[in-house]
C-alpha positions as CSV (number, residue, x, y, z in Angstrom):
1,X,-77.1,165.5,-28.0
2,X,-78.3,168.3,-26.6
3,X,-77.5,170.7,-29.3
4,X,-79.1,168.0,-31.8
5,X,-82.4,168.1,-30.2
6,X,-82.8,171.5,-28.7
7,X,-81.9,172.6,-32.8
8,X,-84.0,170.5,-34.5
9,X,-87.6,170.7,-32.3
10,X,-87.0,174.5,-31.5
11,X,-88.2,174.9,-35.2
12,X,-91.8,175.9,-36.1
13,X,-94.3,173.6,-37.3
14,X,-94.2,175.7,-40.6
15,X,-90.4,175.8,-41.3
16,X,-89.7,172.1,-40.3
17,X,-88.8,169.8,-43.1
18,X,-90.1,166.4,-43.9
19,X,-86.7,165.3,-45.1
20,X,-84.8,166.8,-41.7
21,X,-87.4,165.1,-40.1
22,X,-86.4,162.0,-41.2
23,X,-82.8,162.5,-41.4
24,X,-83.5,163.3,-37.5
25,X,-85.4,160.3,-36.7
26,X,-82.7,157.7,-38.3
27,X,-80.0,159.2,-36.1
28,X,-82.2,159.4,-33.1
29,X,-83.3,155.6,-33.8
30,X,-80.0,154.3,-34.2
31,X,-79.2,155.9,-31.1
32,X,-81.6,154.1,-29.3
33,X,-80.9,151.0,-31.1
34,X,-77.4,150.9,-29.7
35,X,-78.7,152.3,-25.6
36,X,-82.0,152.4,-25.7
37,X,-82.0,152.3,-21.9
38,X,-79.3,155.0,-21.6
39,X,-81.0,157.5,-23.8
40,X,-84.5,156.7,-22.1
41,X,-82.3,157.7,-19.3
42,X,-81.3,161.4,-20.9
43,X,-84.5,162.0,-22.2
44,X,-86.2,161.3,-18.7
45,X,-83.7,161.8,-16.1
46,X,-81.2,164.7,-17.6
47,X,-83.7,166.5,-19.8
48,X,-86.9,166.2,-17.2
49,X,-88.8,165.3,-20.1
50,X,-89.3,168.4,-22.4
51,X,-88.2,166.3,-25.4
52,X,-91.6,164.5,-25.1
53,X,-93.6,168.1,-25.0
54,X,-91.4,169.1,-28.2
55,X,-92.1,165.8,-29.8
56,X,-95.8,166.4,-29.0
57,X,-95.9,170.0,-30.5
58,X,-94.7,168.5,-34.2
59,X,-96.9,165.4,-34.5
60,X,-98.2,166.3,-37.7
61,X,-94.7,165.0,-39.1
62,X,-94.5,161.6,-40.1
63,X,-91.4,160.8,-38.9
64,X,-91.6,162.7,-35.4
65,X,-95.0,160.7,-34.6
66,X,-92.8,157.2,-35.9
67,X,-90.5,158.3,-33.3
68,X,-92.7,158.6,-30.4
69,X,-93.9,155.5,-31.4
70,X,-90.8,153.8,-31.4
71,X,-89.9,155.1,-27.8
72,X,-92.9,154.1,-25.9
């Protein structure tokens, strides 16, 4: 999981994808489908958060700004 994320939103605004972006949010969305509570968990507890500062940094994408939709 780790290696997913830290891949995918160390990427600049410029070079990120709309495609991988939603290719990224359908994997991260059916992993929350299937634990939401445990990946809230990661995301909060394991990662301290920083996924959410990442996630803030490439709003302009469609599919990022879905996702932080769908987690809150």
């Amino acid at each position: 999981m780790d290696y997913l994320i830290d891949n995918f939103l160390s990427t600049e605004n410029a070079q990120m994808l709309e495609v991988l972006c939603g290719y990224f949010f359908k994997i991260f969305k059916s992993l929350l489908d299937k634990g939401r509570k445990t990946m809230l968990e990661y995301l909060l507890n394991k990662r301290n958060g920083d996924v959410f500062e990442a996630l803030r940094r490439h709003l302009n994408m469609h599919s990022v700004a879905m996702l932080l939709n769908e987690l809150f």
